[in-house]
Structure formats: structure tokens, C-alpha cells
C-alpha positions, 0 to 999 in steps of 0.5 A: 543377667543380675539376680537380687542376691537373698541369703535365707540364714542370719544370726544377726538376732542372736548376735544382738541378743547375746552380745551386750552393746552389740551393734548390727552397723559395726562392721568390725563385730559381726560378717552378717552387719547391715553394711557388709549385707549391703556391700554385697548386694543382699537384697532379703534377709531372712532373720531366724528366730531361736528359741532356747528349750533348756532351762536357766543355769 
């Protein structure tokens, strides 16, 4: 029996945010690019949302 394969966990946001240029298709930057997430049958994706609580340097 096939399950739909759902991965609860994903640093995709912070990837993108803290990478400049970073590109979520390029499947060369990233394991957790739209395409590998694709090729490996992930159905959902939940994206975690961080927020930083210290101050700038």
C-alpha cells in the first residue's frame, strides 16, 4: 500500500531568507529544492517559520 509521504520540517524559508539569490528550484543549493521534494514523492510540506529574539549586531 502507498502512503502520501508528508515531511513536517523544512528550512526552505530560512534558506531563502538568509542566502541572497537563493533560489528554492535549484537543486544544486539546497536537499529540501522543490524539485528533489518532488522526485521523492513529498506530498506536504510543512515550512517552519523562525523568528530571531536577539538583537542586531
Amino acid at each position: 500500500m502507498n502512503y502520501p509521504i508528508a515531511d513536517l520540517h523544512c528550512d526552505l524559508l530560512s534558506f531563502l531568507a538568509a542566502i541572497p539569490h537563493a533560489d528554492a528550484f535549484a537543486k544544486d543549493q539546497i536537499a529540501c529544492a522543490f524539485p528533489w521534494l518532488k522526485e521523492g514523492g513529498v506530498r506536504m510540506q510543512v515550512m517552519a517559520i523562525y523568528t530571531n529574539v536577539d538583537a542586531p549586531a
